[in-house]
MARNU-995932 format. One record per atom (N, C-alpha, C): residue in one letter; residue number from 0; x, y, z; atom name; chain. Coordinates in steps of 0.2 Angstrom, whole numbers. Layout:
   kolmar   kolvex      px      py      pz   doke   bator
        A      NUM       X       Y       Z     CA       A
...
***
This chain:
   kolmar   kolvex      px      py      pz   doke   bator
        X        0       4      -6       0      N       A
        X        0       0       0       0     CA       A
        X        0       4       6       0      C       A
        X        1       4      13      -4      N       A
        X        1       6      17      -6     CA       A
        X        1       4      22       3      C       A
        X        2       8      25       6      N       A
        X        2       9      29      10     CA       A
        X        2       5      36       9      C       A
        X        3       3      41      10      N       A
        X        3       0      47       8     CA       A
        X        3       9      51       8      C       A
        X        4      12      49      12      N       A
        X        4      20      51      14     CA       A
        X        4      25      50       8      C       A
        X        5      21      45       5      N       A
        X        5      24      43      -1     CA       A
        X        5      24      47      -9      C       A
        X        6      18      50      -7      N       A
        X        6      16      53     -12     CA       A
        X        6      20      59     -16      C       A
        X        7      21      58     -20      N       A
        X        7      22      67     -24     CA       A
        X        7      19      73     -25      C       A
        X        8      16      76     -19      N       A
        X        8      12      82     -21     CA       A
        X        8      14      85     -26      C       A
        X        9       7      90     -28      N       A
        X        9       9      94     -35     CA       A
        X        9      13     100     -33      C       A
        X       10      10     102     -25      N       A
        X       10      13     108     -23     CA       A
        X       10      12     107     -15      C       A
        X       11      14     115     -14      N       A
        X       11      14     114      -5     CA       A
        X       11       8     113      -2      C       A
        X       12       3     117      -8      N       A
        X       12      -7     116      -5     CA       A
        X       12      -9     107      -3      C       A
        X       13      -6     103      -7      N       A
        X       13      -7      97      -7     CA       A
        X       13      -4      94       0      C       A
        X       14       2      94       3      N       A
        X       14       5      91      10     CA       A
        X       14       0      96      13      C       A
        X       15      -1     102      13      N       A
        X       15      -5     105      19     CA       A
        X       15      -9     102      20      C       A
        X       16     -15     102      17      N       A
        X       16     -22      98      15     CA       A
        X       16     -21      91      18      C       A
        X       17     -15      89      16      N       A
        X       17     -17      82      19     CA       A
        X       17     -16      80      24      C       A
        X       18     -10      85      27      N       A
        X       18      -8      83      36     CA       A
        X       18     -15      87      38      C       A
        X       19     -17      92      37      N       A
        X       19     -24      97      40     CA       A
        X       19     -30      90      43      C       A
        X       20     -29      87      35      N       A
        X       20     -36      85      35     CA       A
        X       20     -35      75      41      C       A
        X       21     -26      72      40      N       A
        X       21     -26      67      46     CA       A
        X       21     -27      71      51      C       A
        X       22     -23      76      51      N       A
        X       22     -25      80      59     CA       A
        X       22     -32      80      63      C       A
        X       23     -36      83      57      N       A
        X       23     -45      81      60     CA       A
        X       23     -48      74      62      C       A
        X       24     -46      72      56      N       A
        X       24     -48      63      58     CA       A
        X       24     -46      60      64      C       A
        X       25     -42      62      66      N       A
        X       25     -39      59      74     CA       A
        X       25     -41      63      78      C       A
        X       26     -42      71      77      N       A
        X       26     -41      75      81     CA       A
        X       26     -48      81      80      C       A
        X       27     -55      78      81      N       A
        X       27     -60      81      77     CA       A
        X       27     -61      89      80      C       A
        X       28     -63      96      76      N       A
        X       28     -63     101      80     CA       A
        X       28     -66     105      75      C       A
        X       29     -73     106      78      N       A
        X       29     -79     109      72     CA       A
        X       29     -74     118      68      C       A
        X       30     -70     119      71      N       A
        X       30     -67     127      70     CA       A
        X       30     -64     123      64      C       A
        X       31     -57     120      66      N       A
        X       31     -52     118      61     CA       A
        X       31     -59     114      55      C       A
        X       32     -63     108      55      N       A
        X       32     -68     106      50     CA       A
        X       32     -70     112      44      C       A
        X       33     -74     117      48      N       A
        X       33     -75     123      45     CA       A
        X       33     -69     128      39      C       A
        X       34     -63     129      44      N       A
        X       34     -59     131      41     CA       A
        X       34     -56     126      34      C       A
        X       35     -54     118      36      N       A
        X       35     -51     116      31     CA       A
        X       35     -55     115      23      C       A
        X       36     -63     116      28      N       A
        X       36     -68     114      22     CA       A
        X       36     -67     119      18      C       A
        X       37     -68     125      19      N       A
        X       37     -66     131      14     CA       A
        X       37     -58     132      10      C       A
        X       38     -56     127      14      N       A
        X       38     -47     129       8     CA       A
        X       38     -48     122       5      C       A
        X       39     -53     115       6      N       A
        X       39     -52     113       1     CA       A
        X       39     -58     113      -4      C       A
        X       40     -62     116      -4      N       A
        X       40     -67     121      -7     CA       A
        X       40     -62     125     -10      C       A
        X       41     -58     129     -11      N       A
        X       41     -54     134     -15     CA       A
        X       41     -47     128     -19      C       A
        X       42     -46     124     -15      N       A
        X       42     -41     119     -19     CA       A
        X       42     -45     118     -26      C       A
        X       43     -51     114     -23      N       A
        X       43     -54     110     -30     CA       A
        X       43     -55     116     -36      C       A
        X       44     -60     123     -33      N       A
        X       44     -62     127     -36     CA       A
        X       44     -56     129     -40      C       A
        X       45     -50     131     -38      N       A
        X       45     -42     133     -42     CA       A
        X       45     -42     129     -48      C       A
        X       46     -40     121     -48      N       A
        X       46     -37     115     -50     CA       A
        X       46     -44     111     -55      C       A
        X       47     -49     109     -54      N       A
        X       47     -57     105     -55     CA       A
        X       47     -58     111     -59      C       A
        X       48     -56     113     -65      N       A
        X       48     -62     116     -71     CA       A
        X       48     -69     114     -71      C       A
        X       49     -69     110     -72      N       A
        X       49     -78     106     -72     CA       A
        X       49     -81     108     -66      C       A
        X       50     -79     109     -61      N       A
        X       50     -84     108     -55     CA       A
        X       50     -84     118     -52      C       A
        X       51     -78     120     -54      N       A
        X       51     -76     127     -53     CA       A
        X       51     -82     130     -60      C       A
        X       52     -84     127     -64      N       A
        X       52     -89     129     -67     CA       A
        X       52     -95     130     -66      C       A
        X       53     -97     120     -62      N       A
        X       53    -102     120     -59     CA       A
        X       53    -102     125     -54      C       A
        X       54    -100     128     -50      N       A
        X       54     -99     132     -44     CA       A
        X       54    -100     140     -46      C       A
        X       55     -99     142     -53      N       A
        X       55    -102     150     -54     CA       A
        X       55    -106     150     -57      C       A
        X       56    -109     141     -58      N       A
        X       56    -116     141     -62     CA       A
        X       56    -121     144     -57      C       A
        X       57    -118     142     -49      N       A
        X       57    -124     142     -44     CA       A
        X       57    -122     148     -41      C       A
        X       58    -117     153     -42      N       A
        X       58    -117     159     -40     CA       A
        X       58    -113     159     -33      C       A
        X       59    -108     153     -34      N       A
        X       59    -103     152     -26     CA       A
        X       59     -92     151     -30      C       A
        X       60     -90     156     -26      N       A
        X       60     -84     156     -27     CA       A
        X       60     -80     158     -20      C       A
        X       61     -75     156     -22      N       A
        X       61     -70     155     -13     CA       A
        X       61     -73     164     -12      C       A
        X       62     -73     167     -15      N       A
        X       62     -73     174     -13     CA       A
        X       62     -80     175     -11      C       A
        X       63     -84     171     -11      N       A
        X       63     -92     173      -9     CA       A
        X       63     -95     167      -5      C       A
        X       64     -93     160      -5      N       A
        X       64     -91     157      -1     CA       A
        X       64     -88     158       7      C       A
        X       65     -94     160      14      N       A
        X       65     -92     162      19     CA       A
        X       65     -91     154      25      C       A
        X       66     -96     151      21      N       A
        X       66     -99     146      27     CA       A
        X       66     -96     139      25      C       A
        X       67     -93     135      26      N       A
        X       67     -95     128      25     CA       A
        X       67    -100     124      21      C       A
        X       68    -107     125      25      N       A
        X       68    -113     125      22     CA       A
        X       68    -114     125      16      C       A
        X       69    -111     133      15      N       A
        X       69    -112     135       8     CA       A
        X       69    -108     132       1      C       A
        X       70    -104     127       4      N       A
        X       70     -99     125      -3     CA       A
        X       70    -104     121      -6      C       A
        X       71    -105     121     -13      N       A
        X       71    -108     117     -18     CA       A
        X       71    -107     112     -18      C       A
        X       72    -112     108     -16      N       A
        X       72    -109     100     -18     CA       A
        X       72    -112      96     -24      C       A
        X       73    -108      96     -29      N       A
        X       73    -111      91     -36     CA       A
        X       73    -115      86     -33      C       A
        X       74    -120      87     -37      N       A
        X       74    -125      79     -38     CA       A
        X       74    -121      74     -39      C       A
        X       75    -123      68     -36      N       A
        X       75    -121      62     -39     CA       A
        X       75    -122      59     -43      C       A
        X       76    -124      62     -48      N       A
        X       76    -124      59     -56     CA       A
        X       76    -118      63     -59      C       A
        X       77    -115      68     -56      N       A
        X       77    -106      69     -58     CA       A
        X       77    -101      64     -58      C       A
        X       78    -103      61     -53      N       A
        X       78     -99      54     -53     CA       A
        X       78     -97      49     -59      C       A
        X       79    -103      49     -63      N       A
        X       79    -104      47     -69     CA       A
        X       79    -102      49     -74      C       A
        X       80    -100      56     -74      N       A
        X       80     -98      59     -82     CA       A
        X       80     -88      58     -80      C       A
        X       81     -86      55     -88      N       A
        X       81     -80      56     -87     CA       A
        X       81     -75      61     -87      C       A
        X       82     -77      68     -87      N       A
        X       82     -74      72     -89     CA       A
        X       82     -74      78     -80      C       A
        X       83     -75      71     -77      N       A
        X       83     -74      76     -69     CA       A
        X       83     -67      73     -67      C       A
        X       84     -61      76     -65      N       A
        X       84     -55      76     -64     CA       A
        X       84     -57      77     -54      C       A
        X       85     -57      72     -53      N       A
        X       85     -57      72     -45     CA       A
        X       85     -52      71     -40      C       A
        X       86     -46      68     -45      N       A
        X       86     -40      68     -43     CA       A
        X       86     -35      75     -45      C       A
        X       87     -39      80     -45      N       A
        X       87     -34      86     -48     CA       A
        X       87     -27      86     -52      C       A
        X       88     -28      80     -56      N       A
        X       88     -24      79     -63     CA       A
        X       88     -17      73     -56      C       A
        X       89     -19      70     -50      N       A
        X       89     -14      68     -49     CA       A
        X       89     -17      60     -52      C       A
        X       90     -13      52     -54      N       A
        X       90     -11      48     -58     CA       A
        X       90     -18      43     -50      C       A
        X       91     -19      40     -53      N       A
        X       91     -26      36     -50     CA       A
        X       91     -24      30     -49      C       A
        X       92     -23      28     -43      N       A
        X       92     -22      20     -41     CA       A
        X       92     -28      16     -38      C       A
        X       93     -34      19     -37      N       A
        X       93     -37      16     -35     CA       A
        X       93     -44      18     -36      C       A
        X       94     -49      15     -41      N       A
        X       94     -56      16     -42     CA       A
        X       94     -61      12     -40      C       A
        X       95     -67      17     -36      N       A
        X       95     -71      12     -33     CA       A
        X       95     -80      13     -38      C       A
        X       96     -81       9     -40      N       A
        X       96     -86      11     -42     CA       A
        X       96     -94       9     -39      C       A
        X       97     -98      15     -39      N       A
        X       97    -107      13     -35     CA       A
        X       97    -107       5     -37      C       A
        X       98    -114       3     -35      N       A
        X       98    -115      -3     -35     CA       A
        X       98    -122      -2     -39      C       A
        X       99    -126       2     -41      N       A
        X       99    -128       3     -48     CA       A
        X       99    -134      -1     -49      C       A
        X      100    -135       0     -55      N       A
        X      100    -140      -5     -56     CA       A
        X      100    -139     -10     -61      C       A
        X      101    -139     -16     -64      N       A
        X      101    -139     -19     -72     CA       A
        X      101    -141     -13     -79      C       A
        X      102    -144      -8     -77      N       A
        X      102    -144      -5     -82     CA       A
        X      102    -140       4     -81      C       A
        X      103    -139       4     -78      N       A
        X      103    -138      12     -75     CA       A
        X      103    -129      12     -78      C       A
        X      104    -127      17     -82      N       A
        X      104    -120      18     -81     CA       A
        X      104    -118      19     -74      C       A
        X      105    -112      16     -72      N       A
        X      105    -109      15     -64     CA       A
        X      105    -104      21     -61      C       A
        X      106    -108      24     -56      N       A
        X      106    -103      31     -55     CA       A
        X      106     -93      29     -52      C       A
        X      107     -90      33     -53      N       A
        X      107     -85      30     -52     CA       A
        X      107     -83      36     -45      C       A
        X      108     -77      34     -42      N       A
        X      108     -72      38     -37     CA       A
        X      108     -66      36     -36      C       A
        X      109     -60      41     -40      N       A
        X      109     -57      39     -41     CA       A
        X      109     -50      41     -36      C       A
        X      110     -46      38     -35      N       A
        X      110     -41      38     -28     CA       A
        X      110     -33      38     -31      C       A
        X      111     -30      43     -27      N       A
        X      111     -21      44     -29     CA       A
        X      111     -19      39     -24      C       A
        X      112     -22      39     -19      N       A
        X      112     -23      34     -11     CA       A
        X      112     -29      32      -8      C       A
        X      113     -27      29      -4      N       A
        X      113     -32      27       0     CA       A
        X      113     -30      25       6      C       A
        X      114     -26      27       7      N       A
        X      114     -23      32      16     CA       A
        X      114     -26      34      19      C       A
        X      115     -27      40      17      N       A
        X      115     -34      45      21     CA       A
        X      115     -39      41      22      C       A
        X      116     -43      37      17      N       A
        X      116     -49      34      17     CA       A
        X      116     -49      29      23      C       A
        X      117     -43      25      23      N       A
        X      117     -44      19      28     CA       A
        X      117     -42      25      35      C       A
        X      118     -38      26      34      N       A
        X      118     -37      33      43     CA       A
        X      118     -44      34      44      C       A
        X      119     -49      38      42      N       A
        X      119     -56      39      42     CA       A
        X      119     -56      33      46      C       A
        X      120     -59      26      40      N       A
        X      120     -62      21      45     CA       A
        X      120     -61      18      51      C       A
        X      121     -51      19      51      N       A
        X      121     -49      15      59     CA       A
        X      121     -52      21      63      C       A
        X      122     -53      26      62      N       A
        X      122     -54      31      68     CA       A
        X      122     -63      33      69      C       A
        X      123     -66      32      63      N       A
        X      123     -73      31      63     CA       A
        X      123     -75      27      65      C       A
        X      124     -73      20      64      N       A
        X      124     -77      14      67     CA       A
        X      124     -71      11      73      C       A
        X      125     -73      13      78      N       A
        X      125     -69       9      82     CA       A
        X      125     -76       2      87      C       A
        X      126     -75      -3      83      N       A
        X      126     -78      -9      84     CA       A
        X      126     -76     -12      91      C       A
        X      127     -81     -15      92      N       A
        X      127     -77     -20      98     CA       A
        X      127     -73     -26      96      C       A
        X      128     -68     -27     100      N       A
        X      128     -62     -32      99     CA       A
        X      128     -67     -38      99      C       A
        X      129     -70     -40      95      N       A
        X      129     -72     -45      94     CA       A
        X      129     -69     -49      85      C       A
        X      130     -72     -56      83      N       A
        X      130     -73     -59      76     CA       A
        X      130     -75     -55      72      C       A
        X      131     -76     -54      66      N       A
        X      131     -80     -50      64     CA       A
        X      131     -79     -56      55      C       A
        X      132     -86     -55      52      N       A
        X      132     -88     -57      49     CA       A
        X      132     -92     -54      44      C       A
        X      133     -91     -56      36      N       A
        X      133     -93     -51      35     CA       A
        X      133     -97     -55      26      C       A
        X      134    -106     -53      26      N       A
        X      134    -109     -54      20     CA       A
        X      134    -107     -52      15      C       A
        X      135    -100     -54      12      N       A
        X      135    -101     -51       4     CA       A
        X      135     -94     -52       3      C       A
        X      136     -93     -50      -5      N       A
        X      136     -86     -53      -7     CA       A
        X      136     -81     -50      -6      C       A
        X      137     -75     -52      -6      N       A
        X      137     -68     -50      -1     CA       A
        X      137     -65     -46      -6      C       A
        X      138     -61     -41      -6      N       A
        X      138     -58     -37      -8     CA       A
        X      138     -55     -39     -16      C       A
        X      139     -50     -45     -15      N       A
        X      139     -49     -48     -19     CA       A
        X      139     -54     -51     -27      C       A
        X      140     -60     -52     -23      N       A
        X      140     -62     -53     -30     CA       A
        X      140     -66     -49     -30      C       A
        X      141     -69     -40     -25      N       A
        X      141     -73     -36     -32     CA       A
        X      141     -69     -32     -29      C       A
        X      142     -62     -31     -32      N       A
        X      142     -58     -24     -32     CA       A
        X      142     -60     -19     -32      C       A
        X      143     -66     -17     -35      N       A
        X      143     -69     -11     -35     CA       A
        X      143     -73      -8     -30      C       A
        X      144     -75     -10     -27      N       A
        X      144     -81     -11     -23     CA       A
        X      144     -76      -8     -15      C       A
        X      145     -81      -2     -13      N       A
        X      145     -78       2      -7     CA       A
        X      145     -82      -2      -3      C       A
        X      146     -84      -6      -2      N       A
        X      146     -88     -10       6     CA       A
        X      146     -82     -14       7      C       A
        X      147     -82     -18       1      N       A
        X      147     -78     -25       2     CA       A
        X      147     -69     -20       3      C       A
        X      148     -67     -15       1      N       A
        X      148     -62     -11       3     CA       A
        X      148     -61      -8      12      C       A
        X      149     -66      -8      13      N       A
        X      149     -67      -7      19     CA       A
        X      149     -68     -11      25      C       A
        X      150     -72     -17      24      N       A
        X      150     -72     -23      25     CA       A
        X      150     -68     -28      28      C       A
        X      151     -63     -28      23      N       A
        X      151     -54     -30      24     CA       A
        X      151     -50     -24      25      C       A
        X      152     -52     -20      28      N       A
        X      152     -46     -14      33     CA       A
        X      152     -48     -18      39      C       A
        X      153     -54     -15      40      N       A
        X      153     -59     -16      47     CA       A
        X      153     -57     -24      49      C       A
        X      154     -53     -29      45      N       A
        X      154     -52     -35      47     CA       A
        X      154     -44     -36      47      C       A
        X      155     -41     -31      45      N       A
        X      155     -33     -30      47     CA       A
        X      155     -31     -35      38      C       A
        X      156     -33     -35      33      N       A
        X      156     -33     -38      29     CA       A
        X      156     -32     -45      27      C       A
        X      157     -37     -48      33      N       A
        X      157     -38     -55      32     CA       A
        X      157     -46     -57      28      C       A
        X      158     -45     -60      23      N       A
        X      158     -49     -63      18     CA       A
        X      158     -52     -68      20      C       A
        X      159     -50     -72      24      N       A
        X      159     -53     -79      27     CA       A
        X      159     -62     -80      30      C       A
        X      160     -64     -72      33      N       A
        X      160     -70     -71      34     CA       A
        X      160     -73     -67      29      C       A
        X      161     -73     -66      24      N       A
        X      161     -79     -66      19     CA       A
        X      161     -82     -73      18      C       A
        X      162     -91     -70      17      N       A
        X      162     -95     -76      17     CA       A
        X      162     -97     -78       9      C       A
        X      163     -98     -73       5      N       A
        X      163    -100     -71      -2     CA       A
        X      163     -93     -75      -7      C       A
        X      164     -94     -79     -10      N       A
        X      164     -88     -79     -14     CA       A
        X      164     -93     -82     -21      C       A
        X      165     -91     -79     -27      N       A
        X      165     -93     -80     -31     CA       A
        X      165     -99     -82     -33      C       A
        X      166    -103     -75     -30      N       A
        X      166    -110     -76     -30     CA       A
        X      166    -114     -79     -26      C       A
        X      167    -111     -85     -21      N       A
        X      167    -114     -89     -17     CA       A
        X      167    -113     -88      -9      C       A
        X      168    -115     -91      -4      N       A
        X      168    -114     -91       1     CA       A
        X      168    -108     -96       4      C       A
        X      169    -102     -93       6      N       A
        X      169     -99     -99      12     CA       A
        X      169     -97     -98      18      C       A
        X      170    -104    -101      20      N       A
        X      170    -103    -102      29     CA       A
        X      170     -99    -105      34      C       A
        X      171     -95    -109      29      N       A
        X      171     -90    -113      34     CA       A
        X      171     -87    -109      39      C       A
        X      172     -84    -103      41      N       A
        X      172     -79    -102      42     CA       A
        X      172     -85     -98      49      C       A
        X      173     -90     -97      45      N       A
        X      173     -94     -93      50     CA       A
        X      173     -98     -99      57      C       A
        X      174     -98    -104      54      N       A
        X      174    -102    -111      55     CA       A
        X      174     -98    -113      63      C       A
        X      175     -90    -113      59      N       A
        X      175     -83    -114      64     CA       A
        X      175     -82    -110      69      C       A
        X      176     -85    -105      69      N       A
        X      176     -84    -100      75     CA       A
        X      176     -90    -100      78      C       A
        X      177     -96    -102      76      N       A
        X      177    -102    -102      79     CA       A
        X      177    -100    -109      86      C       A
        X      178     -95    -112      82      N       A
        X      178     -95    -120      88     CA       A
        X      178     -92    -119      94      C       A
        X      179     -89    -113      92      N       A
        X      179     -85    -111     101     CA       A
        X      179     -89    -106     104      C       A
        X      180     -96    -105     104      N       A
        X      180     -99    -101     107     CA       A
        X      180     -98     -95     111      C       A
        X      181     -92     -92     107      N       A
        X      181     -88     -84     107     CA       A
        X      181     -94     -80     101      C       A
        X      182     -96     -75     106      N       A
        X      182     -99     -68     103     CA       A
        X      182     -95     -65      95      C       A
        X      183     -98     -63      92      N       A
        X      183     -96     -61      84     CA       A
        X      183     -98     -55      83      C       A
        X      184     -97     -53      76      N       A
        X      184     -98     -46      74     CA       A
        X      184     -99     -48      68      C       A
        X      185    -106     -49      62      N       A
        X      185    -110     -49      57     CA       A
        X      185    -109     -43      55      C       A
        X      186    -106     -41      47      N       A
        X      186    -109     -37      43     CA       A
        X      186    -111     -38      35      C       A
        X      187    -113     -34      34      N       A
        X      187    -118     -34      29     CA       A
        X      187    -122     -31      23      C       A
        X      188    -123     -28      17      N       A
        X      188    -129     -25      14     CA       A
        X      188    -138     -28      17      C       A
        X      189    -141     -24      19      N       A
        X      189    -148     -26      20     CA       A
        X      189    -150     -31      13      C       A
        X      190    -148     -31       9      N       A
        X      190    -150     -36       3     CA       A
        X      190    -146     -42       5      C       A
        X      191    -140     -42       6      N       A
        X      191    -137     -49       8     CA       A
        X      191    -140     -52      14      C       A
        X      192    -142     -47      17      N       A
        X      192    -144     -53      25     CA       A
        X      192    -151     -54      21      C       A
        X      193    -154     -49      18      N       A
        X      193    -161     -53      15     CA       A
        X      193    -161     -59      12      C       A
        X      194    -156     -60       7      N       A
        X      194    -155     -66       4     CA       A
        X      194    -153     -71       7      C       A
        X      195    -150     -71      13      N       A
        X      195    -147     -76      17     CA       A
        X      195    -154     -78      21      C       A
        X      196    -158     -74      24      N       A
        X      196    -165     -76      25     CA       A
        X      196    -169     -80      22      C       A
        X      197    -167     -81      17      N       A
        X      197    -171     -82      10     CA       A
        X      197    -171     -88       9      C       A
        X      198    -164     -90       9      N       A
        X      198    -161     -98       7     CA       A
        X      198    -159    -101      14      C       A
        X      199    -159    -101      19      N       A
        X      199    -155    -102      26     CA       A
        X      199    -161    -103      30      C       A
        X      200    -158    -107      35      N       A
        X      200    -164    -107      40     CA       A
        X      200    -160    -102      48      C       A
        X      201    -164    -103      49      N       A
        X      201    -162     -99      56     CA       A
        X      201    -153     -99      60      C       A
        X      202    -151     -95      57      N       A
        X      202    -143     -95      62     CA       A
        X      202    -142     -90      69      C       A
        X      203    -144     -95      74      N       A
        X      203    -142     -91      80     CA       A
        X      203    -135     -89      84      C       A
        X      204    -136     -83      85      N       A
        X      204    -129     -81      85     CA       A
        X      204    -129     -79      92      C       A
        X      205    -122     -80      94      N       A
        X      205    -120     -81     104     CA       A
        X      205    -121     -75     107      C       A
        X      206    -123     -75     113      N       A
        X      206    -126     -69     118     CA       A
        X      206    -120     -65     117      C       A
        X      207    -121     -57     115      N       A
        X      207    -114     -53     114     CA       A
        X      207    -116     -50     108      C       A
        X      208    -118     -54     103      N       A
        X      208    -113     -53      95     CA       A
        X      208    -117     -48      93      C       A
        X      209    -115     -45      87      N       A
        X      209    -119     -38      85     CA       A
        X      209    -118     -41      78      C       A
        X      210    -124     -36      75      N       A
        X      210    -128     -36      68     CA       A
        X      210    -125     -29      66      C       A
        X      211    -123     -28      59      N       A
        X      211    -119     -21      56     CA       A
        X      211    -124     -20      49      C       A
        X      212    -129     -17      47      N       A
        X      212    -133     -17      41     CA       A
        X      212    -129     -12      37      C       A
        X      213    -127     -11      30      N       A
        X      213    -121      -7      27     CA       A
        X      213    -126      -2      25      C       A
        X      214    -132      -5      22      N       A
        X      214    -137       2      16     CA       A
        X      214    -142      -4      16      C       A
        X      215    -148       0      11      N       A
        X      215    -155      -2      10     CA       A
        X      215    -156      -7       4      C       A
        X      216    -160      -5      -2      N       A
        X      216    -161     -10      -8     CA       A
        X      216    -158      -5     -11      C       A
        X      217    -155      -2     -15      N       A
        X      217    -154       2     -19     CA       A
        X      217    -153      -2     -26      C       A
        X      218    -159      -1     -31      N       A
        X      218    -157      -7     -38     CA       A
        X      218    -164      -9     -39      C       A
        X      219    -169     -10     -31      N       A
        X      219    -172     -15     -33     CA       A
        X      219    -182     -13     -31      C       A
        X      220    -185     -16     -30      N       A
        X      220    -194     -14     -29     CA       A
        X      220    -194     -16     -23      C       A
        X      221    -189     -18     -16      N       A
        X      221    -192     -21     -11     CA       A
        X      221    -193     -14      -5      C       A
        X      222    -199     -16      -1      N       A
        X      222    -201      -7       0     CA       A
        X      222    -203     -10       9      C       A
        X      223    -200     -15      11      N       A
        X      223    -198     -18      19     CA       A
        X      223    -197     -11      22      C       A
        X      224    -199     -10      27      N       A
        X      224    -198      -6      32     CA       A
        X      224    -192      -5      38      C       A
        X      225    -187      -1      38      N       A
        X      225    -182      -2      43     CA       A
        X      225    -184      -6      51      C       A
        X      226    -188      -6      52      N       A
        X      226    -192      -8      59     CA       A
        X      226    -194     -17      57      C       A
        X      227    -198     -17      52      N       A
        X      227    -200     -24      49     CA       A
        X      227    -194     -30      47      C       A
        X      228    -189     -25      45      N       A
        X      228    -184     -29      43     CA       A
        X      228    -178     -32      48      C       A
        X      229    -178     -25      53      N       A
        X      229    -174     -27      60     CA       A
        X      229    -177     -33      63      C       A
        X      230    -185     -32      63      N       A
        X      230    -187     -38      69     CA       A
        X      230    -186     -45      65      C       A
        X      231    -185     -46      57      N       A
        X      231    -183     -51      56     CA       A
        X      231    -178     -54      55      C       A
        X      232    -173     -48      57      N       A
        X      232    -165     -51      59     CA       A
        X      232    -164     -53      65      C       A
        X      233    -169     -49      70      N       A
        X      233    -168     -51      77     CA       A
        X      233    -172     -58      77      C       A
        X      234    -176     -59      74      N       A
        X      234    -179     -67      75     CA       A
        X      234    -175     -74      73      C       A
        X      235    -171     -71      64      N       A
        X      235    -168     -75      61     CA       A
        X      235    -161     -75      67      C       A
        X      236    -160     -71      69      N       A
        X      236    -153     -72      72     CA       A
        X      236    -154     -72      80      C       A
        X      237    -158     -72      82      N       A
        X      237    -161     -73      90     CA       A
        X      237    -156     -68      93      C       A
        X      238    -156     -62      88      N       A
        X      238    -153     -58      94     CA       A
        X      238    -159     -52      96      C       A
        X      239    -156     -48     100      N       A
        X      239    -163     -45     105     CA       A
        X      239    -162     -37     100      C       A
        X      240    -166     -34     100      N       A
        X      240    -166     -29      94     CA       A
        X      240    -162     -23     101      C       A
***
């Protein structure tokens, strides 16, 4: 993995920006957030032609820009066009793209690193030191894919607990740690554990363990309710809601 330390910024704006912004992530502080969001608000607007356009389309520039709030944020259909430079002309190691629909062009986000990004997660999710296991496929086989990237940080980049491999489910490994009746940590898309609902009968999980739901149906017609959906996780998994 590529170090952020490693990098060759284009100039001095870039190392500031990046120490500013580990510094937040470790060290959260609504003044410095505010502040940093404005100079990288003025970074993009300087370097990002496409987006410094969008931005005088809607009548906001670093010089009328006071708030945070007020920086313009591209729609997410930006993601899609390929003429949005989001790495500010720096060389792209790493793309993760939406997860979309079968027919939808698929947004992309494209990365010089992903240093910062995983810093965010260790420092965002601080989980209990528990097992952790996880519904969907492992880094290695959907490269693209920012869950399965995240996933395998959150797991110190061990593969062995993904459940999903090639479309199908494999429980062994989950099956294995159910037999020592040690507490666990499930995670998930709410459409993965629906489907595991679907085919599987009931897998009860040991006093302790916690349920991780990632996002909703996005793709699809199922219109289950966050409450209807939890109590059938809490039943299917006989954990207490």
């Amino acid at each position: 993995m590529t170090e952020i330390e490693d990098l060759t910024p284009q100039d001095s704006d870039d190392s500031n920006l990046i120490h500013r912004v580990k510094k937040l992530i470790s060290s959260p502080s609504d003044e410095e957030f505010s502040a940093l969001a404005l100079d990288i608000f003025r970074y993009q607007f300087d370097r990002n032609h496409p987006y410094a356009a969008f931005a005088r389309s809607v009548d906001k520039t670093p010089e009328t820009v006071a708030r945070w709030e007020e920086i313009p944020a591209v729609p997410t259909a930006a993601f899609k066009l390929p003429d949005l430079p989001l790495t500010c002309g720096q060389e792209t190691l790493t793309t993760f793209l939406t997860s979309g629909t079968t027919t939808e062009t698929k947004g992309s986000h494209h990365f010089p690193s992903t240093h910062l990004y995983e810093k965010a997660i260790s420092y965002g999710w601080p989980l209990p030191k528990l097992p952790t296991f996880f519904l969907a496929p492992s880094n290695l086989e959907s490269p693209q894919s920012s869950l399965s990237h995240m996933f395998r940080h959150l797991n110190n980049g061990n593969d062995s607990r993904f459940l999903l491999k090639n479309s199908k489910f494999r429980l062994d490994q989950l099956f294995l740690h159910l037999a020592s009746g040690q507490p666990l940590i499930l995670m998930g898309t709410a459409l993965a554990f629906r489907h595991l609902m679907e085919i599987h009968g009931s897998i009860p999980l040991p006093s302790g363990s916690h349920l991780l739901e990632t996002g909703g149906y996005k793709g699809t017609s199922i219109t289950l309710s966050k409450p209807d959906f939890y109590s059938q996780l809490s039943e299917f998994f006989k954990l207490p809601l």
